[in-house]
gemmi code that builds the backbone of each chain (N, CA, C; Angstrom):
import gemmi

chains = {
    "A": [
        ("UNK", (-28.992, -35.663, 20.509), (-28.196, -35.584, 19.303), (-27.486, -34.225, 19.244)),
        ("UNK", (-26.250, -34.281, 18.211), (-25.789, -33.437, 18.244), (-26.459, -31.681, 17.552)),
        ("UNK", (-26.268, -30.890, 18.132), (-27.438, -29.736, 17.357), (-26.150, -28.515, 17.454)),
        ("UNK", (-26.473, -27.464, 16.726), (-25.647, -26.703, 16.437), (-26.597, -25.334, 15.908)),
        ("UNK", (-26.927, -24.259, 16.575), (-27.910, -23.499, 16.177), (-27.397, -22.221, 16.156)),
        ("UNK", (-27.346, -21.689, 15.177), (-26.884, -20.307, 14.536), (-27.794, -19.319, 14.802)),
        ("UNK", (-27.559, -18.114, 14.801), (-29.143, -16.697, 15.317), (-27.932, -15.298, 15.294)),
        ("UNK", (-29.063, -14.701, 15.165), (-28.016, -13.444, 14.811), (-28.115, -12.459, 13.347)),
        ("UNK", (-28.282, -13.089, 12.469), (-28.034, -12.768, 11.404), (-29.137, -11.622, 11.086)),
        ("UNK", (-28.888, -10.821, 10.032), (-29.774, -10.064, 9.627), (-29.586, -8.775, 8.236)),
        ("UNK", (-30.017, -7.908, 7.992), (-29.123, -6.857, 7.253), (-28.519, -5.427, 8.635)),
        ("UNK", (-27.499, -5.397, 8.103), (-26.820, -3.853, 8.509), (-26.111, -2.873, 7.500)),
        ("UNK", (-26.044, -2.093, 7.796), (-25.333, -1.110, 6.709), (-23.845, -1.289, 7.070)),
        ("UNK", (-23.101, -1.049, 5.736), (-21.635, -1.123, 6.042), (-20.861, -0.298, 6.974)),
        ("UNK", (-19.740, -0.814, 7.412), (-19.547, 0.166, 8.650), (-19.856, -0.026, 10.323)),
        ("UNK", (-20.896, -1.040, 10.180), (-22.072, -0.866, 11.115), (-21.429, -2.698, 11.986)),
        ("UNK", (-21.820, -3.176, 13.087), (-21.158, -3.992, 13.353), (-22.667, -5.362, 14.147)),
        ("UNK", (-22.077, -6.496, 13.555), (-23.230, -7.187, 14.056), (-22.229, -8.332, 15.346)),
        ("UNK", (-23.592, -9.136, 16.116), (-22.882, -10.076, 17.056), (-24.000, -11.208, 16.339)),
        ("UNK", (-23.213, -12.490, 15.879), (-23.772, -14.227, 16.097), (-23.521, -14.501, 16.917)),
        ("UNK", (-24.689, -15.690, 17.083), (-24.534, -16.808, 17.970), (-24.579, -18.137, 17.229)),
        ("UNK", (-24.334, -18.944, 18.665), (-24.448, -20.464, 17.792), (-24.233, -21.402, 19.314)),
        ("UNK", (-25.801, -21.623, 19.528), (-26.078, -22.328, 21.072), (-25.871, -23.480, 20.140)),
        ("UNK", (-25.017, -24.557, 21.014), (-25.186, -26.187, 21.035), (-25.426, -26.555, 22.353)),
        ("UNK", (-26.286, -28.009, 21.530), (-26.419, -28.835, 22.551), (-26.162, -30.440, 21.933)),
        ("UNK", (-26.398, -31.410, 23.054), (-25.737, -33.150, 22.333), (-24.980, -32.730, 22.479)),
        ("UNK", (-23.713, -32.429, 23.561), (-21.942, -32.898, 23.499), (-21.505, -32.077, 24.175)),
        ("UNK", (-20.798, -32.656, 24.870), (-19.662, -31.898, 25.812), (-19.051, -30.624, 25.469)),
        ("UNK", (-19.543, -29.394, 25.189), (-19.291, -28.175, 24.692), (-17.898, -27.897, 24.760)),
        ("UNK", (-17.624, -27.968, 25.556), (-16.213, -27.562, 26.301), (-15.076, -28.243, 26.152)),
        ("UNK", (-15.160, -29.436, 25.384), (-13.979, -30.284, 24.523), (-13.758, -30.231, 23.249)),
        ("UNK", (-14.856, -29.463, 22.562), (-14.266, -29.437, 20.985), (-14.325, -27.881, 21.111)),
        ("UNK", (-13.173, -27.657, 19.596), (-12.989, -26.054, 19.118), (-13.859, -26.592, 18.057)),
        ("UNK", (-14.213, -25.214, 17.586), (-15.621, -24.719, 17.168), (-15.289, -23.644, 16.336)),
        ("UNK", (-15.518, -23.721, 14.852), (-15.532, -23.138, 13.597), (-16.504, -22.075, 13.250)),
        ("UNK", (-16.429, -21.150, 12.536), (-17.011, -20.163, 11.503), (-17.066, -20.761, 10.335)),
        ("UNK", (-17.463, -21.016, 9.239), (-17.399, -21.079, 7.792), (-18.093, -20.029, 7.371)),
        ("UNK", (-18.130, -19.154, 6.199), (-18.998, -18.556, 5.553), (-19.119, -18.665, 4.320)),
        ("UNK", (-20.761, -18.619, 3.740), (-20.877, -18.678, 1.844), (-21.220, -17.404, 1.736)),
        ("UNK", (-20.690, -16.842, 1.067), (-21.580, -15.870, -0.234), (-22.525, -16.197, -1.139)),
        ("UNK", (-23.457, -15.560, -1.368), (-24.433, -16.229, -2.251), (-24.229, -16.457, -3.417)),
        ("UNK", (-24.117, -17.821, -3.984), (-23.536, -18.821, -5.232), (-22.653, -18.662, -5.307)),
        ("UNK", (-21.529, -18.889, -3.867), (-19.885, -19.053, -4.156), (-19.895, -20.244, -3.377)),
        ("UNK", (-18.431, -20.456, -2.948), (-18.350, -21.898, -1.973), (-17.795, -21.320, -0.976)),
        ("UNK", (-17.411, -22.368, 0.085), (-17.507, -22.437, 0.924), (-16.085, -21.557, 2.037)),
        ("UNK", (-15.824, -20.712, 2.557), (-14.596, -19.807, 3.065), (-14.600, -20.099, 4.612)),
        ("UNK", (-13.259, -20.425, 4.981), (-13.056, -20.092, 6.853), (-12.969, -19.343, 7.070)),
        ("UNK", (-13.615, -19.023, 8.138), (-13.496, -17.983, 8.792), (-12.799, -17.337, 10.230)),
        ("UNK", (-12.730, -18.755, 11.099), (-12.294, -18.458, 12.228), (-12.339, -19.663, 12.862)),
        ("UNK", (-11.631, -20.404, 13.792), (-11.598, -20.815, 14.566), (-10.918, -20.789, 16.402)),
        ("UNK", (-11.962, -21.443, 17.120), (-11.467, -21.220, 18.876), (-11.092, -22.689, 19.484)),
        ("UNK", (-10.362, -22.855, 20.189), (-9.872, -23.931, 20.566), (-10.821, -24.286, 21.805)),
        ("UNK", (-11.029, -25.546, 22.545), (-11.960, -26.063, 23.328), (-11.936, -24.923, 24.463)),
        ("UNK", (-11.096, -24.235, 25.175), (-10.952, -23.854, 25.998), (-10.953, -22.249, 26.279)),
        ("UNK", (-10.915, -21.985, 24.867), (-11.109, -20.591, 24.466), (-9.770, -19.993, 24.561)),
        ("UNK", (-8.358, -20.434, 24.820), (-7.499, -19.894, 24.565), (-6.768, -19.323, 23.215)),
        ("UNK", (-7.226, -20.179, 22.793), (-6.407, -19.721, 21.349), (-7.776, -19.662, 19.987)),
        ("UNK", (-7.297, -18.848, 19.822), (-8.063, -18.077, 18.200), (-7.129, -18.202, 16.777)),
        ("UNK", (-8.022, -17.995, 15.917), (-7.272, -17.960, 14.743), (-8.471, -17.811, 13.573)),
        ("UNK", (-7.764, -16.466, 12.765), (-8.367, -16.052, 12.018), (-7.994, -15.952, 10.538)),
        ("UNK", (-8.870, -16.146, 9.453), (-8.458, -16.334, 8.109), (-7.818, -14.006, 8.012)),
        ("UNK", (-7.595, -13.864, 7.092), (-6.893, -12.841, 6.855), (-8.098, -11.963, 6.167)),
        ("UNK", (-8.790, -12.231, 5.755), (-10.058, -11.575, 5.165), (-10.660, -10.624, 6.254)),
        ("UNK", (-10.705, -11.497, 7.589), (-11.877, -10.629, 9.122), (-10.480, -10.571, 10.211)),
        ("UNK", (-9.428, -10.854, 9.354), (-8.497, -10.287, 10.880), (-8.298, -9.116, 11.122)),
        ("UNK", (-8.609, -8.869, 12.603), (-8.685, -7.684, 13.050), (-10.070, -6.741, 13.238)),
        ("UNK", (-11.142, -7.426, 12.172), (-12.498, -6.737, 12.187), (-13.280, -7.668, 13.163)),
        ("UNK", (-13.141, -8.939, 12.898), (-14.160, -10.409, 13.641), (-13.376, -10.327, 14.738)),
        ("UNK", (-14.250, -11.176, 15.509), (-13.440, -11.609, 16.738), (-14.575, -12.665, 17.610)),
        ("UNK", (-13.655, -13.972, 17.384), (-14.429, -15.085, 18.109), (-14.514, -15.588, 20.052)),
        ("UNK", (-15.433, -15.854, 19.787), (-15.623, -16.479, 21.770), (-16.329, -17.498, 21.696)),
        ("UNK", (-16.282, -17.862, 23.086), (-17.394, -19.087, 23.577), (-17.240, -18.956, 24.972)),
        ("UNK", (-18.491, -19.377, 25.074), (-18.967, -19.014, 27.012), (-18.909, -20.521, 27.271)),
        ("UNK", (-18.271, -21.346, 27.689), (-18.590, -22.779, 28.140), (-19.742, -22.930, 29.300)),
        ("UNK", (-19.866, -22.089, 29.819), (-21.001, -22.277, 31.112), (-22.248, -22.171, 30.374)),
        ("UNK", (-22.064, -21.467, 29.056), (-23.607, -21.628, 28.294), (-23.967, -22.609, 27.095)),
        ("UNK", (-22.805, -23.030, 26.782), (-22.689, -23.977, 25.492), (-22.884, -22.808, 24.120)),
        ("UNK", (-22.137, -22.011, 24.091), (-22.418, -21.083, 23.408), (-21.633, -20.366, 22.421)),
        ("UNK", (-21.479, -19.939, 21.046), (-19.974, -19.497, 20.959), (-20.498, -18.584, 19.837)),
        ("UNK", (-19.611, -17.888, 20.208), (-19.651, -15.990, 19.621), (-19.105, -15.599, 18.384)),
        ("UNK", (-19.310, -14.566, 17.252), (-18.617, -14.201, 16.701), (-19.170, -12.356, 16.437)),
        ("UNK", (-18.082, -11.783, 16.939), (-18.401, -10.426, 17.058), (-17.613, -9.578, 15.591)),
        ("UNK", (-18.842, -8.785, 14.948), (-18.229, -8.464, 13.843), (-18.682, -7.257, 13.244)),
        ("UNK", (-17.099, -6.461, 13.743), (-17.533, -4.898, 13.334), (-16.734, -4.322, 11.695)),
        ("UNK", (-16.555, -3.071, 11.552), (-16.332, -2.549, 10.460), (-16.747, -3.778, 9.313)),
        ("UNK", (-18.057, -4.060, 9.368), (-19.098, -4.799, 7.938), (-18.649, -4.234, 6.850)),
        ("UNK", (-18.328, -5.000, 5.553), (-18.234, -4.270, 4.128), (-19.318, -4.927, 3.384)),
        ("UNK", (-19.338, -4.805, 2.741), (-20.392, -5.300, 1.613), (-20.035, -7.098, 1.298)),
        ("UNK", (-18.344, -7.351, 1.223), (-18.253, -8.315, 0.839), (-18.452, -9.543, 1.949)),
        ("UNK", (-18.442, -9.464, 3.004), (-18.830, -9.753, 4.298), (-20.108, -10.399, 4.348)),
        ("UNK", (-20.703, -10.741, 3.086), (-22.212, -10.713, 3.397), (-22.499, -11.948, 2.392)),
        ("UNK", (-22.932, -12.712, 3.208), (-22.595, -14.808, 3.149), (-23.441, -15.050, 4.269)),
        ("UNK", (-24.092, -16.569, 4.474), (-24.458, -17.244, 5.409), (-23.117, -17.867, 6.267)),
        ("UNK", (-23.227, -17.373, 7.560), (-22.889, -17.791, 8.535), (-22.603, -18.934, 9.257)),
        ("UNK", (-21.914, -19.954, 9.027), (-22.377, -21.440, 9.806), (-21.115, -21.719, 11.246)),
        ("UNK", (-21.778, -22.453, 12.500), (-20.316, -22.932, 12.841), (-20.524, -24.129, 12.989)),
        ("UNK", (-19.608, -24.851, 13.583), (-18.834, -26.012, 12.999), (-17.905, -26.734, 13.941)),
        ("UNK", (-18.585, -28.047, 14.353), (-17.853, -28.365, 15.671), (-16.690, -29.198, 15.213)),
        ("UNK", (-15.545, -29.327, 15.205), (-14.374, -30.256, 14.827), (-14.729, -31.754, 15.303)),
        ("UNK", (-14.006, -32.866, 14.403), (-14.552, -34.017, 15.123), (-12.661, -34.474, 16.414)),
        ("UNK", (-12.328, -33.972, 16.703), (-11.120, -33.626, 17.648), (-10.400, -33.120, 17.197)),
        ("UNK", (-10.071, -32.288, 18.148), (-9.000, -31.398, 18.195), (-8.893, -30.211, 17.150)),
        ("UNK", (-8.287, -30.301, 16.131), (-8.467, -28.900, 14.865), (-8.581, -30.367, 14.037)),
        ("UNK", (-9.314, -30.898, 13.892), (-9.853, -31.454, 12.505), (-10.818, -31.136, 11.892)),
        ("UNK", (-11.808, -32.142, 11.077), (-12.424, -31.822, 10.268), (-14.044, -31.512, 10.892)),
        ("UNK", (-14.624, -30.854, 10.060), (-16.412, -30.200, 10.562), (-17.235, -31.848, 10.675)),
        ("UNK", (-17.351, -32.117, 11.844), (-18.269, -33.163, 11.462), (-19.685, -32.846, 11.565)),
        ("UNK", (-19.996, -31.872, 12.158), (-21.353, -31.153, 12.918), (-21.206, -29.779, 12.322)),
        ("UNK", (-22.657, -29.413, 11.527), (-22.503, -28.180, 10.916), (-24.049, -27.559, 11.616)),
        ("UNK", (-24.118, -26.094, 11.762), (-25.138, -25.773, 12.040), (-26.028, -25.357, 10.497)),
        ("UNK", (-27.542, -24.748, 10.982), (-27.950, -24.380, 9.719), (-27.717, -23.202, 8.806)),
        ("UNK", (-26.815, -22.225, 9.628), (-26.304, -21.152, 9.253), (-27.280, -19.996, 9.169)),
        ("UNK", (-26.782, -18.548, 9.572), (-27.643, -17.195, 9.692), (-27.036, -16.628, 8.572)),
        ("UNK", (-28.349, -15.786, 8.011), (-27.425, -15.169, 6.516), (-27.446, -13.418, 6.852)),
        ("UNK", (-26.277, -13.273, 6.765), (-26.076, -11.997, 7.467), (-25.614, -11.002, 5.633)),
        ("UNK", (-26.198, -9.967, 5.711), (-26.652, -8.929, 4.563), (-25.864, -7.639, 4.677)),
        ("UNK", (-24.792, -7.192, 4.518), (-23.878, -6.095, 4.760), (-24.770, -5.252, 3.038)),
        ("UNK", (-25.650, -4.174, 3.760), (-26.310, -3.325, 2.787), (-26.702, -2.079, 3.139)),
        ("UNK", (-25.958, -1.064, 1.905), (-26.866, 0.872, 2.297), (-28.349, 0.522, 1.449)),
    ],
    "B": [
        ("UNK", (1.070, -21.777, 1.917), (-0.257, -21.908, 2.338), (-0.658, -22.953, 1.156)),
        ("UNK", (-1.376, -24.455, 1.126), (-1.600, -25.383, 0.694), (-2.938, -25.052, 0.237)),
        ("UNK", (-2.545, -24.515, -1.900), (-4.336, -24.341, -2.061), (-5.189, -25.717, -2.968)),
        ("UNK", (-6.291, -26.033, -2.911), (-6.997, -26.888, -3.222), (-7.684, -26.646, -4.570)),
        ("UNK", (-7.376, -27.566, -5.399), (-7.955, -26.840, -6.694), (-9.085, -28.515, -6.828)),
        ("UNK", (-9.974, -27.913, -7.489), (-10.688, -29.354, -8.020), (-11.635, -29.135, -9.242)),
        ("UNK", (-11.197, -30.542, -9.682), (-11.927, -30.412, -11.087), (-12.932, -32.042, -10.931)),
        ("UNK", (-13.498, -31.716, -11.931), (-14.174, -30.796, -13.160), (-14.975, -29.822, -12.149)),
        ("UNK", (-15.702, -28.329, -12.686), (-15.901, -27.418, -12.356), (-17.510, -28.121, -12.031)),
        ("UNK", (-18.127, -28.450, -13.181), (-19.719, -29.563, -12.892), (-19.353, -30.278, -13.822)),
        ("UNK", (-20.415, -31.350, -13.128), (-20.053, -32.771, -14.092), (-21.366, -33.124, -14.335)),
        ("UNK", (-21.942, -33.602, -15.377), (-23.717, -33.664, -15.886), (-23.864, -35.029, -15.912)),
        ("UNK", (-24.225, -36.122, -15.057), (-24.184, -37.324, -15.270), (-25.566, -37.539, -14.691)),
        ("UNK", (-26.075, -38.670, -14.881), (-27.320, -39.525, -15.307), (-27.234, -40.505, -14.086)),
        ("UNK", (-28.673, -40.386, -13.348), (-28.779, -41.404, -12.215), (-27.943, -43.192, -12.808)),
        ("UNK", (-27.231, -43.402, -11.878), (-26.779, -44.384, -11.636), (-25.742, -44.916, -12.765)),
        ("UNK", (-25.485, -43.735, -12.841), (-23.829, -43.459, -13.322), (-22.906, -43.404, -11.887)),
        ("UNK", (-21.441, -43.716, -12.442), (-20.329, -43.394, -11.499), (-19.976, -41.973, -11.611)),
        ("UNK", (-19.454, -41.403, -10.563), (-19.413, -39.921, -10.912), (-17.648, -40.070, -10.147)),
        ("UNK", (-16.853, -39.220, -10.621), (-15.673, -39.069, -10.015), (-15.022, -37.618, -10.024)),
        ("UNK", (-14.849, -37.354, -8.149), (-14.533, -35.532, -8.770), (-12.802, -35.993, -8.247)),
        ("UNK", (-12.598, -34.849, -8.393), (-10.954, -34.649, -7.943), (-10.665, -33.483, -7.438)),
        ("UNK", (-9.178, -33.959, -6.311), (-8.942, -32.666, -5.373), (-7.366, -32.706, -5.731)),
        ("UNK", (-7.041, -31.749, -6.410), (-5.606, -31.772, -5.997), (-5.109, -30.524, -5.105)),
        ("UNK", (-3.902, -30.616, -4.362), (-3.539, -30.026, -3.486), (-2.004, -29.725, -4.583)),
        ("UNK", (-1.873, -27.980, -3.471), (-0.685, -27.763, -4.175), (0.717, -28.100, -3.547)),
        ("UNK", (0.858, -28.652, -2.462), (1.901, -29.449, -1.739), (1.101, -30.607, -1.406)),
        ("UNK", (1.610, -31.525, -0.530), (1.581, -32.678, -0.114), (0.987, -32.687, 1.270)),
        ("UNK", (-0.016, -33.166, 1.726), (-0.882, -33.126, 2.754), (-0.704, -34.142, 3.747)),
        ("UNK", (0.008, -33.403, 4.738), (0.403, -34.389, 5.898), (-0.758, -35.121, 6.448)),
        ("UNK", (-0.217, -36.330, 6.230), (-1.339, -37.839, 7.096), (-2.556, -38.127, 6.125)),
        ("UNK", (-2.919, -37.328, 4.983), (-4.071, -37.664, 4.293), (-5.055, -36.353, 5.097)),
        ("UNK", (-4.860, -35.598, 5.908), (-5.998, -35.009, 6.676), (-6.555, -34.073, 5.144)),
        ("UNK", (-7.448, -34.900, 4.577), (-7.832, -34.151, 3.474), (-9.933, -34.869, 3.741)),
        ("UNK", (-10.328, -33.993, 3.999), (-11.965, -34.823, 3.916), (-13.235, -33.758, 2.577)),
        ("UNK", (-14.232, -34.615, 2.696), (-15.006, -34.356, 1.406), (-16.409, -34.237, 2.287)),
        ("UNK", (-17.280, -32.925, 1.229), (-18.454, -32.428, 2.131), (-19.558, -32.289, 0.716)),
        ("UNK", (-20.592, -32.429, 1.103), (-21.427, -32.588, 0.114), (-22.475, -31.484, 0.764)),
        ("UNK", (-22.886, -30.653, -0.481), (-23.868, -29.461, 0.227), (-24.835, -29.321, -1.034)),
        ("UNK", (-26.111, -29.688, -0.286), (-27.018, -29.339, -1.176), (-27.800, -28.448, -1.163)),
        ("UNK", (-28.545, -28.043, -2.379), (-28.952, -26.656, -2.160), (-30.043, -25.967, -0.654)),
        ("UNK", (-29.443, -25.048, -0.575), (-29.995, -24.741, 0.928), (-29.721, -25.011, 2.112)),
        ("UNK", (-29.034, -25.924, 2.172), (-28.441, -27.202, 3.104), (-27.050, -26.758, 3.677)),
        ("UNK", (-26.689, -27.500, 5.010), (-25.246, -27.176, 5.391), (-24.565, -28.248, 4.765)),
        ("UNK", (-23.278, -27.840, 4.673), (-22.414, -28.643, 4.282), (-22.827, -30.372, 5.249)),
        ("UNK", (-22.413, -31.613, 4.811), (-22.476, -32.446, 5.419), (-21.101, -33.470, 5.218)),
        ("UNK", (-20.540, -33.794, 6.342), (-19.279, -34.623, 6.297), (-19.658, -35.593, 5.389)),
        ("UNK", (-18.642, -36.449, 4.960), (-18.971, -37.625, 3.688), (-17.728, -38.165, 4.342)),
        ("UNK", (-16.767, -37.687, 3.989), (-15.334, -38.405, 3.926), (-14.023, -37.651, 5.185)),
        ("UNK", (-13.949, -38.286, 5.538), (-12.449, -37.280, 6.153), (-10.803, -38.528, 6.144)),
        ("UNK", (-10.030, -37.986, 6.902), (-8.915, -38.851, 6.648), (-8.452, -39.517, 5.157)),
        ("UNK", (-9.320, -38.646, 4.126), (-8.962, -39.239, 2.888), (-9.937, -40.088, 2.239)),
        ("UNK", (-10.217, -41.131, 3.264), (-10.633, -42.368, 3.035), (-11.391, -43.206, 3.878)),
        ("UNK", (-11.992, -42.539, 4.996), (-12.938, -43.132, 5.945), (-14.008, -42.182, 5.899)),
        ("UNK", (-14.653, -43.554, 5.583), (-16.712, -42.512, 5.671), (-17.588, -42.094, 6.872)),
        ("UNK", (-17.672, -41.164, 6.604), (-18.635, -40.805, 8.289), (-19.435, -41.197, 8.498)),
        ("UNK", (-20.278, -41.414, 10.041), (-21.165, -41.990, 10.716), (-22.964, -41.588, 9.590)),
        ("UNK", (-23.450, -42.853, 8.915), (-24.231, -42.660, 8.074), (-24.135, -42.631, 6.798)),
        ("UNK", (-22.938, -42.895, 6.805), (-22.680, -42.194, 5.038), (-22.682, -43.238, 4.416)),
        ("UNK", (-23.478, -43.161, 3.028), (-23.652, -44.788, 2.306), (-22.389, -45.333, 1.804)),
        ("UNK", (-22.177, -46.738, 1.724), (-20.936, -47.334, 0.858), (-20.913, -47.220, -0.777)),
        ("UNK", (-21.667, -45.879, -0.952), (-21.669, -45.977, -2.358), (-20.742, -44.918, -2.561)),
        ("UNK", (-20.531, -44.018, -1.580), (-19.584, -42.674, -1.304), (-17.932, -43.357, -1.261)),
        ("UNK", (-17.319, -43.143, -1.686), (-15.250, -44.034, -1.303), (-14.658, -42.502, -1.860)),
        ("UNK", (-13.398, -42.800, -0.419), (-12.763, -41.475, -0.764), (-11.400, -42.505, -1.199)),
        ("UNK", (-10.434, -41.632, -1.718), (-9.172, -42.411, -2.050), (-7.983, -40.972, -2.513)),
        ("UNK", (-7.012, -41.633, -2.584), (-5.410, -40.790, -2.812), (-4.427, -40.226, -1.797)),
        ("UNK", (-3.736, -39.913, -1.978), (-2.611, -39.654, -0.580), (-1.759, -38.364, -1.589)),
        ("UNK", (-0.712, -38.070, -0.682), (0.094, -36.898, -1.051), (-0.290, -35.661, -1.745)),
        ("UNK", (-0.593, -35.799, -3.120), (-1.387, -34.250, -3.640), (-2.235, -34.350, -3.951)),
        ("UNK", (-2.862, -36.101, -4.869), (-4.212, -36.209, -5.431), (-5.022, -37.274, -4.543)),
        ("UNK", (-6.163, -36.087, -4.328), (-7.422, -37.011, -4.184), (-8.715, -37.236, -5.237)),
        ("UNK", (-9.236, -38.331, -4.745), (-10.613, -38.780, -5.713), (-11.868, -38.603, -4.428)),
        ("UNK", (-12.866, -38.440, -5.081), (-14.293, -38.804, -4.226), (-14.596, -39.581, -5.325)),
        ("UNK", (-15.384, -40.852, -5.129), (-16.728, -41.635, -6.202), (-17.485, -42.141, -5.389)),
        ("UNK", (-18.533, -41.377, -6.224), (-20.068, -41.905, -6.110), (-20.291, -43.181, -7.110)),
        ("UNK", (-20.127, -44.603, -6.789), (-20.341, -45.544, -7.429), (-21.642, -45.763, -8.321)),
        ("UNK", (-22.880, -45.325, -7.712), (-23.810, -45.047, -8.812), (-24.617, -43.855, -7.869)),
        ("UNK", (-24.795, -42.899, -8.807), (-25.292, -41.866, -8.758), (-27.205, -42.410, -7.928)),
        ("UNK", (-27.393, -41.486, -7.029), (-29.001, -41.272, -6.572), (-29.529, -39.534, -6.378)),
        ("UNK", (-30.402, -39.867, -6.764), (-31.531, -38.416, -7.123), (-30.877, -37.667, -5.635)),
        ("UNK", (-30.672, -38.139, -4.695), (-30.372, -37.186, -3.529), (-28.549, -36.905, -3.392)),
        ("UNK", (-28.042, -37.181, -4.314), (-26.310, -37.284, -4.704), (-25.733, -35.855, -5.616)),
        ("UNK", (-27.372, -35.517, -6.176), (-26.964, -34.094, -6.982), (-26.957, -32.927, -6.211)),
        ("UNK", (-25.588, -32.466, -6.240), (-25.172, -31.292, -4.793), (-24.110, -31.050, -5.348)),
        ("UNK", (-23.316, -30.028, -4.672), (-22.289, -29.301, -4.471), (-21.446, -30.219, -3.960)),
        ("UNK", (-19.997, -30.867, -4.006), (-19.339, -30.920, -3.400), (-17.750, -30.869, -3.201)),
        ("UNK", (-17.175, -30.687, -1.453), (-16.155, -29.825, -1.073), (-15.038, -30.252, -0.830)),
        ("UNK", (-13.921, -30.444, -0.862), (-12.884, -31.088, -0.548), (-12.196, -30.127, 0.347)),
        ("UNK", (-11.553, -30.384, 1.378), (-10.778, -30.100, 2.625), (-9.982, -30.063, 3.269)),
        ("UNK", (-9.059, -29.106, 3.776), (-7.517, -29.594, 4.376), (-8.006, -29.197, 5.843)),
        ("UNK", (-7.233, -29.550, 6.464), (-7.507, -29.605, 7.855), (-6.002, -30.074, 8.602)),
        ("UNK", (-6.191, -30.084, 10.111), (-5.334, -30.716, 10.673), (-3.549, -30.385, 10.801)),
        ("UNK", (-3.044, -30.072, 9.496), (-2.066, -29.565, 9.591), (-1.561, -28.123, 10.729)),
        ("UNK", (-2.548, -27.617, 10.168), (-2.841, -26.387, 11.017), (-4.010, -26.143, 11.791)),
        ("UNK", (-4.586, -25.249, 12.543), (-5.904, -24.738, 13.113), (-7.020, -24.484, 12.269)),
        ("UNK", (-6.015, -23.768, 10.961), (-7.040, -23.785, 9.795), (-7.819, -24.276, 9.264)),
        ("UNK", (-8.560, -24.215, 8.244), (-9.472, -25.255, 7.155), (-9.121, -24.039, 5.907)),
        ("UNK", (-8.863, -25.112, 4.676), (-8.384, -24.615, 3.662), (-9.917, -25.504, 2.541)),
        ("UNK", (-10.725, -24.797, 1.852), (-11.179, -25.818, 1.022), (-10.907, -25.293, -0.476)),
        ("UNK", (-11.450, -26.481, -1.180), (-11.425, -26.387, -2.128), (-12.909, -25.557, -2.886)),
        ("UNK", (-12.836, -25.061, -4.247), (-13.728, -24.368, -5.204), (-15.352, -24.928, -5.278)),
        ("UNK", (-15.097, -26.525, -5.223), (-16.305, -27.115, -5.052), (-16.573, -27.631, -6.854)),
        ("UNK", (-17.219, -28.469, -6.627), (-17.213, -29.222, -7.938), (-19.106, -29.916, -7.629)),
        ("UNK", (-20.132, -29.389, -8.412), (-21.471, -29.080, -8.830), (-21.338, -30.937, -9.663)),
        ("UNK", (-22.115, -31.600, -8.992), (-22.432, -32.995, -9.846), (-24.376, -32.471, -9.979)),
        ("UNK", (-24.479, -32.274, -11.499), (-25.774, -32.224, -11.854), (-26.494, -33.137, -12.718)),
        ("UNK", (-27.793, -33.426, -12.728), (-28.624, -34.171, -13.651), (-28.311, -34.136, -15.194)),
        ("UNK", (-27.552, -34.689, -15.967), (-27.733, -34.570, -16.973), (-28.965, -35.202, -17.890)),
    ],
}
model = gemmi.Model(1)
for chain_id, residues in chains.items():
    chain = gemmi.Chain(chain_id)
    for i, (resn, *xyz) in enumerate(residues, 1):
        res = gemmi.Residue()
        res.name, res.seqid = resn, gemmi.SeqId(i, " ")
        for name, pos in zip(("N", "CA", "C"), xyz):
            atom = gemmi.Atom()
            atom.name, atom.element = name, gemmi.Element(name[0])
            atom.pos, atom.b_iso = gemmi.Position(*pos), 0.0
            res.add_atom(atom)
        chain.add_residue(res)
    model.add_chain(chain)
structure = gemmi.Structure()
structure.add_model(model)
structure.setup_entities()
């Protein structure tokens, strides 16, 4: 089945820069692009980023452009989100999010890492 | 940039009531790529609806999505104890993006 597993998360101080993960397994890794979402605690739901199957193309909401920066290793089933200069507001559970083709909709969500931007 | 507003903010309805939220969009949403996510507390979001109007793999026939161009509906035909959640409405497809909506809270009244 399809699985989607988030890790990574934790507290850092602002400023300070963290790396997620998000191993899948169940499905051909390497044919779907693969989402970020993030919550804040008792808000809804924000994009964050998305990578296309092949890892060529990126695209980022305007909030982490320029600070985030997404990947995926296809030889590991694996996909990245590297994230430096942390602010306070930055600090939401983590989820990604496999498209059901192409740039559509999340059909596969992981359980999400809750990452804590705190002095 | 196409934003998603939805109302009512929560709606307090009583097991096995109809519940009906709404998504409106502020332009017109090419092809319907508009889908609906239900998140309950603690929980990841979970697909319900996409294309507007087709239910995802599992999803009960008590869930119907419906509307085209700016307004959409979700209904829950009769409400069940596991139906009280958060839920998300969605743009997609047009772009690479995902645009959602505020989220609309169906609780126990």
């Amino acid at each position: 089945q399809v699985q989607l597993v988030e890790s990574g998360g934790g507290v850092v101080q602002p400023g300070r820069s963290l790396r997620l993960s998000c191993a899948a397994s169940g499905f051909t890794f390497n044919t779907y692009a693969i989402h970020w979402v993030r919550q804040a605690p008792g808000k809804g739901l924000e994009w964050v980023a998305v990578i296309s199957y092949d890892g060529s193309n990126k695209y980022y909401a305007d909030s982490v452009k320029g600070r985030f920066t997404i990947s995926r290793d296809n030889s590991k089933s694996t996909l990245s989100l590297q994230m430096n200069s942390l602010r306070t507001d930055d600090t939401a559970v983590y989820y990604c999010a496999r498209t059901g083709g192409g740039y559509s909709y999340g059909d596969y969500w992981g359980q999400g890492t809750l990452v804590t931007v705190s002095s | 940039e196409i934003v998603l507003t939805q109302s009512p903010g929560t709606l307090s309805l009583s097991p096995g009531e109809r519940a009906t939220l709404s998504c409106r969009a502020s332009q017109s949403v090419n092809n319907n790529y508009l889908a609906w996510y239900q998140q309950r507390p603690g929980q990841a979001p979970r697909l319900l609806i996409y294309g507007a109007s087709s239910r995802a793999t599992g999803i009960p026939d008590r869930f119907s999505g419906s509307g085209s161009g700016t307004d959409f509906t979700l209904t829950i035909s009769r409400l069940e104890s596991e139906d009280f959640a958060v839920y998300y409405c969605q743009l997609y497809g047009s772009s690479p993006t995902w645009t959602f909506g505020q989220g609309t809270k169906v609780e126990i009244k």
